[in-house]
C-alpha positions as CSV (number, residue, x, y, z in Angstrom):
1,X,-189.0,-12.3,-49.5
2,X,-187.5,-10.0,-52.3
3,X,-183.9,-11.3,-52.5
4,X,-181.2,-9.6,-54.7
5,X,-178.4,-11.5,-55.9
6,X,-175.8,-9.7,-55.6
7,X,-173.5,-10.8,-59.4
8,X,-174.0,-13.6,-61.7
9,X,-171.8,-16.4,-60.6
10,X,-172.0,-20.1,-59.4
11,X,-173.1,-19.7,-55.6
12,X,-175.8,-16.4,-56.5
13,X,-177.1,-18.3,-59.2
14,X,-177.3,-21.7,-58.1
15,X,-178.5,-20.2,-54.4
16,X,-181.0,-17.9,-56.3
17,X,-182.8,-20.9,-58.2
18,X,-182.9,-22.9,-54.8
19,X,-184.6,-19.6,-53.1
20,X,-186.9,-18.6,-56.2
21,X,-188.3,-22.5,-56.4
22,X,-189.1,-21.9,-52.9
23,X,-191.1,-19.1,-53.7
24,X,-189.1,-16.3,-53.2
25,X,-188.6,-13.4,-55.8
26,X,-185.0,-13.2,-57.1
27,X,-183.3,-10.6,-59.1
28,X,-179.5,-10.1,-59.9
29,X,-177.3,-7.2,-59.5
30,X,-175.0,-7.2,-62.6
31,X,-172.7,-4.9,-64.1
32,X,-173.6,-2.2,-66.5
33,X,-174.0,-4.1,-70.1
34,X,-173.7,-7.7,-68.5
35,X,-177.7,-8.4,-68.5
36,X,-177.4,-8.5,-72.4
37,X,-174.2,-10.6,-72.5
38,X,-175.9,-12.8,-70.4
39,X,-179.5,-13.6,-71.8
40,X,-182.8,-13.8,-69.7
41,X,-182.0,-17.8,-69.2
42,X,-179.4,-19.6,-67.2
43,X,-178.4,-23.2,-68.4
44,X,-178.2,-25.1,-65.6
45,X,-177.0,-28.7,-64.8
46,X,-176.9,-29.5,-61.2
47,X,-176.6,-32.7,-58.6
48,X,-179.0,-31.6,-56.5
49,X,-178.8,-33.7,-52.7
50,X,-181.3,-31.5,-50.8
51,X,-183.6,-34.7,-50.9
52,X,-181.3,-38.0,-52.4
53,X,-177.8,-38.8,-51.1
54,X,-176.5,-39.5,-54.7
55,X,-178.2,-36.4,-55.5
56,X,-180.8,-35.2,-58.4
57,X,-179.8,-34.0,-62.1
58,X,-181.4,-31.0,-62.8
59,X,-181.1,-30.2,-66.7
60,X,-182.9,-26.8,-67.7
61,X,-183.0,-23.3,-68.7
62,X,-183.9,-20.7,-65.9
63,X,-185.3,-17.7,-66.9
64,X,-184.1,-14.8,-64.9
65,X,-184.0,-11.1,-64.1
66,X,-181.2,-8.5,-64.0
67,X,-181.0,-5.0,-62.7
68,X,-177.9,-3.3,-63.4
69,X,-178.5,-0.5,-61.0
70,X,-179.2,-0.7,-57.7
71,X,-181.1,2.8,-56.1
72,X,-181.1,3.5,-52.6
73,X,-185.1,3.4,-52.0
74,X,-184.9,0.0,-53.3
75,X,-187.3,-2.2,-51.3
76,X,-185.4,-5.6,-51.5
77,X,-185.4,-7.6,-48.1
78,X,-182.4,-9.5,-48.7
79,X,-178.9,-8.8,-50.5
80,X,-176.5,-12.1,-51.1
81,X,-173.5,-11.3,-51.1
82,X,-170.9,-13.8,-52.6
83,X,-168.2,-12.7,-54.2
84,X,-164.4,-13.7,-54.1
85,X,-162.8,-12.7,-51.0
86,X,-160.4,-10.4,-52.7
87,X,-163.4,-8.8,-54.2
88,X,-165.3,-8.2,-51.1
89,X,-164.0,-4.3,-50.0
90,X,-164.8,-3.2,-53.7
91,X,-168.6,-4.7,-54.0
92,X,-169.2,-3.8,-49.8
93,X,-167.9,-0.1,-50.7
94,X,-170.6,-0.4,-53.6
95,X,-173.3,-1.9,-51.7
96,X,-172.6,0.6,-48.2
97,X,-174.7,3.9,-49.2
98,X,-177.2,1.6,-50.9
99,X,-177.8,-1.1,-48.7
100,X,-181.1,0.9,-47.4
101,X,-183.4,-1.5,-45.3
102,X,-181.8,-4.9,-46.3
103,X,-180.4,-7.4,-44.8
104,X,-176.9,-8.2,-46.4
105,X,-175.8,-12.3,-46.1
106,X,-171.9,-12.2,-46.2
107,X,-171.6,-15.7,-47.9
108,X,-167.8,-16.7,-48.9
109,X,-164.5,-16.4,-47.6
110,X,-163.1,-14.3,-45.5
111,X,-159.4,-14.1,-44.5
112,X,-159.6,-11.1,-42.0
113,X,-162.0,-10.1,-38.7
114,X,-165.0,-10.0,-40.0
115,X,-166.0,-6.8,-39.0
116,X,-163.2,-5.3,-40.5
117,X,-164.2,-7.4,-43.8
118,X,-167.5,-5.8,-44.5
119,X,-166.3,-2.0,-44.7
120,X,-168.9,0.2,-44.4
121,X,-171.9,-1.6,-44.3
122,X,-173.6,-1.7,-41.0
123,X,-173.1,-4.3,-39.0
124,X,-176.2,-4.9,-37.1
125,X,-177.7,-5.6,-40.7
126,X,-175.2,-8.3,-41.5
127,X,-175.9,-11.8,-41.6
128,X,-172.8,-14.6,-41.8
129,X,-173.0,-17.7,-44.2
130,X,-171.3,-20.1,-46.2
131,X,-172.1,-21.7,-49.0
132,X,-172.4,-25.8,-49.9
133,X,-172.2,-26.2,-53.4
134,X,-169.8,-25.7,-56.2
135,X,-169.0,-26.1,-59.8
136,X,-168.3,-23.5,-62.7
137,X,-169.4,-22.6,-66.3
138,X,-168.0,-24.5,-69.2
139,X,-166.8,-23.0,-72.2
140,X,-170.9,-23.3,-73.7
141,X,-172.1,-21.4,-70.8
142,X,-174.2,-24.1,-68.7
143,X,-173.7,-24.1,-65.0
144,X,-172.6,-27.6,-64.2
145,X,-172.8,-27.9,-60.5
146,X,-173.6,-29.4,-57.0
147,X,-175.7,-28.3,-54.5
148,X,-175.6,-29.7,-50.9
149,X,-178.1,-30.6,-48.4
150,X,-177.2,-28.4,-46.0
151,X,-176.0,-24.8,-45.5
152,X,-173.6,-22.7,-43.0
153,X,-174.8,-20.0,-41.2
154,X,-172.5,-18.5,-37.9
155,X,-172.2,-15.5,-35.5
156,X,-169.9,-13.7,-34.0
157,X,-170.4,-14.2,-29.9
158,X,-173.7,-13.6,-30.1
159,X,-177.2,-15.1,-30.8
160,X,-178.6,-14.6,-33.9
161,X,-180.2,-11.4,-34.3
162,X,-184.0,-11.4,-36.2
163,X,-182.7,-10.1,-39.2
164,X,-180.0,-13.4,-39.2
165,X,-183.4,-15.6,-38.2
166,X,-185.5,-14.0,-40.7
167,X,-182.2,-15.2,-43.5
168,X,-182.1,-18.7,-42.0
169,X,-185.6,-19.2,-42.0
170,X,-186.0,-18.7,-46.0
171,X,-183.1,-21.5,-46.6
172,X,-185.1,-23.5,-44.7
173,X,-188.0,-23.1,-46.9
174,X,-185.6,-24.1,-49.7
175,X,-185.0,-27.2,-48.5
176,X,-181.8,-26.6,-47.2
177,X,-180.4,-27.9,-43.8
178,X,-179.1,-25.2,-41.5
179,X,-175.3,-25.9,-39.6
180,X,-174.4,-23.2,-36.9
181,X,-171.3,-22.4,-36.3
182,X,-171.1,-20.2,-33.3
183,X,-167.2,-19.5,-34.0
184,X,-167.8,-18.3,-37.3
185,X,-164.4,-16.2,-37.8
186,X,-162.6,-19.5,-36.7
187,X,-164.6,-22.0,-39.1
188,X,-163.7,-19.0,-41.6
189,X,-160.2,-19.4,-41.6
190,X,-160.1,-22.9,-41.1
191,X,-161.8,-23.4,-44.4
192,X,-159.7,-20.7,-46.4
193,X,-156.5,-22.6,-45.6
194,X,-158.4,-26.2,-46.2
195,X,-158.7,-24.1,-49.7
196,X,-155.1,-22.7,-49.6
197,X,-153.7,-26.8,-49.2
198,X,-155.9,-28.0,-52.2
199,X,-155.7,-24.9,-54.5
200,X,-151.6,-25.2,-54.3
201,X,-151.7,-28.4,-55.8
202,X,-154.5,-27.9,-58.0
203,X,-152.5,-24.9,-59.6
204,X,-149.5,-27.1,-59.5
205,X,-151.5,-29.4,-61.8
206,X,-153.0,-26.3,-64.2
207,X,-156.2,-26.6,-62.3
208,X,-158.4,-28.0,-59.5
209,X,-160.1,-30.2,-61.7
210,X,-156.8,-32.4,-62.6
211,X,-156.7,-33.2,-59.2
212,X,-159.9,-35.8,-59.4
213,X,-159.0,-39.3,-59.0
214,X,-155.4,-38.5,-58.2
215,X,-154.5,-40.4,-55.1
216,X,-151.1,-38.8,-55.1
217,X,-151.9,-34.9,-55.5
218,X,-154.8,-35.6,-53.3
219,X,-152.5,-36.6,-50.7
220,X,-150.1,-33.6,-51.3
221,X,-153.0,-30.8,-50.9
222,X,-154.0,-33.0,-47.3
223,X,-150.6,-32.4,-46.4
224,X,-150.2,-28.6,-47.4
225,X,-153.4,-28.5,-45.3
226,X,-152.1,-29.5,-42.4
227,X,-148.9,-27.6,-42.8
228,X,-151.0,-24.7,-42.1
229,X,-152.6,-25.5,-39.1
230,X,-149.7,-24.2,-37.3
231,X,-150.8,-20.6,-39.2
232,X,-154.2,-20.9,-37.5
233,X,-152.7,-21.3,-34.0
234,X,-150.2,-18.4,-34.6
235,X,-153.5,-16.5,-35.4
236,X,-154.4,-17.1,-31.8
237,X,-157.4,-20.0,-33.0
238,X,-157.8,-22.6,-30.2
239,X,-158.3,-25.7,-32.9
240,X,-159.8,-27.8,-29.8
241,X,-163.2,-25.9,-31.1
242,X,-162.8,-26.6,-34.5
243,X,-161.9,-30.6,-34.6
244,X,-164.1,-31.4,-37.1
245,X,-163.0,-29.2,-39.9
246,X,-159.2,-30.1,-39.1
247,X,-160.1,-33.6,-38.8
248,X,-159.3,-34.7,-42.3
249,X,-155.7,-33.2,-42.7
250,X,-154.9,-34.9,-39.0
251,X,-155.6,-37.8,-40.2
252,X,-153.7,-40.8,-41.7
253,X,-153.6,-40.0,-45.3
254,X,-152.9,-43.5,-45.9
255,X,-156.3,-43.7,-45.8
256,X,-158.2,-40.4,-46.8
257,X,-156.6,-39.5,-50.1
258,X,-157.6,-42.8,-51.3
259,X,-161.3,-42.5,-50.2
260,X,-161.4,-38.8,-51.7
261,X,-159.5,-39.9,-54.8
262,X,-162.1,-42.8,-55.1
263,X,-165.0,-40.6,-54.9
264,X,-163.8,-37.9,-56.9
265,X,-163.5,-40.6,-59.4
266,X,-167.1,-42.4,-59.0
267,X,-169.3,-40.3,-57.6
268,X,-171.2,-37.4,-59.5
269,X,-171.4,-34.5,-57.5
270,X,-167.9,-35.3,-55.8
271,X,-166.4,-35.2,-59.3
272,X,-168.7,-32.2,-60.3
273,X,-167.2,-29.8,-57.4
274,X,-163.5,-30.6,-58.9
275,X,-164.1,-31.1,-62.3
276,X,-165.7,-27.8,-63.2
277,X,-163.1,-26.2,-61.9
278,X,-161.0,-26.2,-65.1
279,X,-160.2,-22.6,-65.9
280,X,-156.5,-22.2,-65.6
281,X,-156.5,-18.6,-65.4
282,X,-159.0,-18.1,-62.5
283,X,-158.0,-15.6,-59.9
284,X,-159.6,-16.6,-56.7
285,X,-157.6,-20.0,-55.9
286,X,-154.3,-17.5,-56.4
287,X,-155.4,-14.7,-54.4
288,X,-156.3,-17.7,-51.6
289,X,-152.5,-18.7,-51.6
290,X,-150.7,-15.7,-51.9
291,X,-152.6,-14.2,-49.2
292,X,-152.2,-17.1,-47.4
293,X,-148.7,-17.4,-47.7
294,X,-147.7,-13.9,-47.4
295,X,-149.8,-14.3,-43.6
296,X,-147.3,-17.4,-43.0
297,X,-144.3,-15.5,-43.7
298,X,-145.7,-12.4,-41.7
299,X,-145.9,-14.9,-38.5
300,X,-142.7,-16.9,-39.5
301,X,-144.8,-20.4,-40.2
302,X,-143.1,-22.5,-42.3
303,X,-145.1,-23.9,-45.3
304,X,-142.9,-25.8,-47.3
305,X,-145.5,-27.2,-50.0
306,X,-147.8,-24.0,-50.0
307,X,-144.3,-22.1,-50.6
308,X,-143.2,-25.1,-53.5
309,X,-145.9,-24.4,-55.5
310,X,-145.2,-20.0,-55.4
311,X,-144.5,-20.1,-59.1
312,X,-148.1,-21.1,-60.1
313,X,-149.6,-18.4,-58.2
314,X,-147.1,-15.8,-57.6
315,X,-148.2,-11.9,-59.1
C-alpha cells in the first residue's frame, strides 16, 4: 500500500516506520521548506511492545521521504491524518480537493460529531482511528517514544466499510493489535476529557512530564477527570457503554494514583509517554482545556479543578 503521512510529527512518524517495516511505502506531506529543515533521517528511540510487555528499544536513524506538495492525480492509497484537533478544519480544508482516490484515516482527537469534524472530505472515504503511542522530540531532535501493542479503530453505526477493512488490515501486518470501538464518537470524547483532567494539572506543573512519579498531582488530574464525566452525560453519552474508559477516574484513587505514580516512575515506556512531554509552550494540551471548559460552561457543568487551573491555559 502507498501510504502518505500526512506532517512530520510523533504519531505519523512513529506510525509510518511501523507501516514501512511492514512493507508498506511511506512518504510525508510537509510544509513548503520543512523537508530541508528536517533532513532525509529521523532519529528515533522507541519502547516498542508490539511483541515484549516491557517493550523493545529501538535506537536508529530512519531514512525517509518528503513531498511538499500534494497533486490531485496523486496515486497514494492511504492518507494518515493526525494532527491536533484544533488543527484538523485547516489540514481537512487542504486535503478536500486533493484527497483523489484515497482513503483518509482520521487518527486523533476529536471534540465535535465527527462528520461535522472532517469538513469537506467525503465521508464514505473516511476511515476512524486512534492512536497508541506517544512521546515527543527533545531539544537534539530524536524521537523518544512508545509504541503500543495495539491500535483503535471505530465506526460510526455502521460496519466497517472495505475501504476501513482494507486500513485495518495493513496495521495488522505491522504487528499491531486491532481494538473496535463501535461508539467511536463516544470513546472520542471520553478520551479528550481523560486528556482535559491530566493536561490541567500537567500545565499546572509547567508540563505533562512533571507529573511522573507524583502521587499527589496524579491524583488531582484523576479527579479533574472525573469532574467531567458529568460534561459527557450533559452531551447526551450513555457512560453505561463506555465503563471501561471511565473506569479509572471512578475508581478509589487511594489506590490508582499510586499504581500510576509507581509506574510512571519504574517502568520505561510508562515514563517515556509523560516524560517527553516537556515543552512548556505546546499548544495542544491548552486548546484540549479551554475547549473543554468553555463546553462545561456552555452546558452549566461545574469543573472546579479544570476551572482552577484557567490561568495556565487561558488565551
Amino acid at each position: 500500500m502507498k501510504i502518505l503521512m500526512f506532517g512530520r510529527g510523533v504519531i505519523a512518524t512513529i506510525y509510518g516506520w511501523v507501516l514501512e517495516r511492514a512493507g508498506h511505502e511511506i512518504e510525508f506531506y510537509v510544509r513548503p521548506g520543512r523537508a530541508a529543515t528536517y533532513g532525509d533521517t529521523v532519529d528515533l528511540d522507541l519502547f516498542d511492545m508490539r511483541r515484549r510487555v516491557w517493550g523493545q528499544r529501538v535506537v536508529e536513524k530512519w531514512p525517509v521521504r518528503y513531498r511538499e506538495a500534494l497533486e490531485t492525480d496523486h496515486d497514494f492509497d492511504l492518507i494518515v491524518l493526525s494532527v491536533p484537533h484544533h488543527r484538523l478544519a485547516e489540514a481537512t480544508a487542504f486535503l478536500a480537493p486533493r484527497v483523489g482516490q484515497a482513503t483518509v484515516l482520521v487518527f486523533g482527537n476529536i471534540w465535535t460529531e465527527p462528520p461535522a469534524a472532517i469538513g469537506a472530505l467525503p465521508v464514505d472515504q473516511v476511515a476512524w482511528g486512534f492512536p497508541q503511542a506517544g512521546g515527543g522530540f527533545d531539544a537534539d531532535g530524536v524521537l523518544r517514544g512508545a509504541l503500543l501493542r495495539s491500535v483503535i479503530f471505530g465506526t460510526l453505526g455502521q460496519p466497517p466499510t472495505d475501504r476501513e477493512r482494507a486500513v485495518r488490515q495493513a496495521f495488522r501486518e505491522a504487528g499491531l493489535r486491532l481494538k473496535e470501538q463501535p461508539d467511536f464518537r463516544g470513546w472520542l470524547w471520553v478520551h479528550f476529557v481523560s486528556d482535559a483532567g491530566l493536561f490541567s494539572q500537567g500545565l499546572r506543573l509547567g508540563s505533562l512530564s512533571q507529573l511522573a512519579g507524583e502521587t499527589g498531582d496524579l491524583r488531582e488530574a484523576l479527579l479533574a477527570g472525573r469532574e467531567l464525566l458529568p460534561l459527557l452525560r450533559a452531551r447526551g453519552l450513555d457512560l453505561r457503554r463506555h465503563r471501561g474508559g471511565v473506569l479509572l477516574f471512578r475508581a478509589p484513587t487511594w489506590l490508582t494514583a499510586p499504581v500510576l505514580a509507581w509506574l510512571t516512575a519504574h517502568v520505561a515506556p510508562a515514563r517515556v509517554s509523560l516524560v517527553a512531554h516537556s515543552d512548556p509552550d505546546a499548544e495542544e494540551p491548552r486548546e484540549i482545556c479551554r475547549d473543554t471548559l468553555a463546553e462545561a460552561r456552555r452546558l452549566g457543568i461545574a469543573v472546579p479543578r479544570l476551572e482552577a487551573a484557567e490561568p495556565t491555559f487561558a488565551c
